[in-house]
N, C-alpha and C positions, 0 to 999 in steps of 0.2 A: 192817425187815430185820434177820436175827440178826446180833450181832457179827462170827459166824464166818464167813458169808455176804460181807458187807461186806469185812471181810480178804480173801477167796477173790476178789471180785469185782476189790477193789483193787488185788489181785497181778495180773491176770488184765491187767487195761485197763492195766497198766503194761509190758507186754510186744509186743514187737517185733507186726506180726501174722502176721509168717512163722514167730514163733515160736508163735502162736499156733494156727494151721492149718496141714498139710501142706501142699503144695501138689496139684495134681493134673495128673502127667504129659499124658494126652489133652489138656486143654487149654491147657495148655504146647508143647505141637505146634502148634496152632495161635497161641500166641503169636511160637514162635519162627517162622513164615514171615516176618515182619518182620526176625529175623536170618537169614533161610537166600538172600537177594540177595546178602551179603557174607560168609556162613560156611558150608559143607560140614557135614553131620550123619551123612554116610553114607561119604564117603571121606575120604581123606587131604590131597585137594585143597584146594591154597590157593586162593581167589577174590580178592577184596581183604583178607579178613582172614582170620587162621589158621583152620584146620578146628578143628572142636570134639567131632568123632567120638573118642569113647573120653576125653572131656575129664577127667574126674571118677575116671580111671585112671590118668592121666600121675601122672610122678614132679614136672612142672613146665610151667607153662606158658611159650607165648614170650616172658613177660616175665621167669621165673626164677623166679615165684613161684610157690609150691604151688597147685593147683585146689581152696581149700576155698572153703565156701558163702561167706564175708566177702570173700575175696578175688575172687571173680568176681563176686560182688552192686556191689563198688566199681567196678568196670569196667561194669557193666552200667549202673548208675545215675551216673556221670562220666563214662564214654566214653573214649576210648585214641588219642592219634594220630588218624587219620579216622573212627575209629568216634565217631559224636555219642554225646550223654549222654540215656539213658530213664529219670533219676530222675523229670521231671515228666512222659510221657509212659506209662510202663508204671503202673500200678497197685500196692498193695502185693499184693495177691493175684495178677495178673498176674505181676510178679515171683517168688513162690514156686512160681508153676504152670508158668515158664520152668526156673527152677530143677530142679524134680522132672522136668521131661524131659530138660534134660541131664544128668543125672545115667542117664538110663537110655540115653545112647549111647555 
């Protein structure tokens, strides 16, 4: 393999995989129906946990922290109060295909 190859490839496998790959909203819909029993996608209703309609809009979420991708990945993958933790349960691509669909409510 060429040097430059190896470097490229080195860089490449040392990166997040959500930084690696988009994610893909469609089936990020489908991942989120696992959160849509305890989070609203469509309205403003609270269920057991806050709606997440327009999440990726707010100025903050209900913990006061910003809605960027680290910060809701740390909730998603540790869980909050009654929401369990989906670090060993979601996938890393599952997570970035969650990801790209809320960002598109």
């Amino acid at each position: 393999m060429p040097r430059n190859s190896l470097l490229l490839f080195s860089l490449l496998a040392a990166l997040p995989a959500a930084a690696q790959k988009p994610g893909d909203p469609a089936k990020g819909k489908e991942v989120y129906e696992q959160c849509a029993v305890c989070h609203s996608a469509t309205t403003d209703e609270k269920k057991m946990g806050p709606s997440l309609k327009g999440l990726f809009k707010k100025a903050r979420m209900t913990n006061g922290q910003k809605p960027t991708e680290a910060n809701v990945m740390a909730i998603i993958n540790k869980g909050k109060g009654t929401m369990p933790a989906f670090d060993d349960i979601l996938s890393a691509a599952e997570k970035a295909d969650l990801l790209a669909y809320l960002k598109t409510l």
